[in-house]
C-alpha positions in Angstrom: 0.0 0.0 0.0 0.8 3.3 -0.9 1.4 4.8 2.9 1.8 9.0 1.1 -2.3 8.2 -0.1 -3.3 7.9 3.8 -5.5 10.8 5.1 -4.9 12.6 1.5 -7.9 15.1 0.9 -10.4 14.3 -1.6 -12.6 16.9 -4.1 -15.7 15.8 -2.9 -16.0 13.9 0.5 -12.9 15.7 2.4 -10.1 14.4 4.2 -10.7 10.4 4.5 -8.1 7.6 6.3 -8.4 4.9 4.0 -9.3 5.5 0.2 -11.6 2.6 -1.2 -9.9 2.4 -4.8 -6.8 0.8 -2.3 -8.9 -1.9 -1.2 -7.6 -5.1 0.2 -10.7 -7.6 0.6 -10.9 -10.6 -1.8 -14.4 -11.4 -1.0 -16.5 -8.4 -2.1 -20.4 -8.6 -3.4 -20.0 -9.6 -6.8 -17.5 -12.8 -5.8 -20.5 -13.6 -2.8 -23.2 -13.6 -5.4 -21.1 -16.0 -7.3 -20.0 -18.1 -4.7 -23.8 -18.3 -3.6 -25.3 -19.1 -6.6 -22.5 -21.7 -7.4 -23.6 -23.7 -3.9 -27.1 -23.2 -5.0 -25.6 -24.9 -8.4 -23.7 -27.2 -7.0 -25.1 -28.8 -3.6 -23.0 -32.1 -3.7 -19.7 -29.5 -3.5 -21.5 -27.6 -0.4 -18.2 -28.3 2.1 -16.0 -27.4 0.2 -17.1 -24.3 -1.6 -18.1 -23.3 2.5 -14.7 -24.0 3.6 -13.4 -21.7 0.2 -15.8 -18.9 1.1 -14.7 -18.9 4.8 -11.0 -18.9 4.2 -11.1 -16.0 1.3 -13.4 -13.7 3.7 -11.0 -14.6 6.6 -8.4 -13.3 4.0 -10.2 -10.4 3.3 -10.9 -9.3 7.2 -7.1 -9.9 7.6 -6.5 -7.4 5.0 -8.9 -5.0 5.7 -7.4 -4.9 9.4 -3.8 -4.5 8.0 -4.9 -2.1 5.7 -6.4 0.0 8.1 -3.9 -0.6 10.7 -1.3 0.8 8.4 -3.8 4.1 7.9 -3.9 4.5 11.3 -0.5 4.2 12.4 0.9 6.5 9.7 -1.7 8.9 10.7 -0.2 9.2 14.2 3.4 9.2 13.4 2.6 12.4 11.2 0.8 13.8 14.1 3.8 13.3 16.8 
């Protein structure tokens, strides 16, 4: 990630912490549909496709902490 882009002011919604076009997640709404509708597809494959979906979101929520972790920490050290 690109720490400089932390807390950099934006045009039209002001001063923001973490811009979204940086984001981290795997698992976003278009990849959920997808995975729902394949377990809808594909019952027999129900485990596995559950245990796939649970280890990418895990992914993502590990990301988005890190991501905002990294935010938030820059933001203090230029405050000190």
């Amino acid at each position: 990630m690109d720490r400089s882009s932390a807390g950099k002011a934006n045009n039209i919604r002001g001063n923001q912490s973490i811009h979204f076009s940086l984001t981290a997640g795997f698992m976003e709404g278009t990849e959920t549909i997808l995975f729902f509708a394949a377990i809808i597809l594909l019952p027999q494959y129900f485990p596995i496709l559950a245990y796939a979906f649970a280890g990418l979101t895990l992914m993502s929520a590990l990301a988005w902490v890190t991501l905002a972790w990294h935010a938030f920490r820059d933001k203090l050290e230029e405050s000190d």
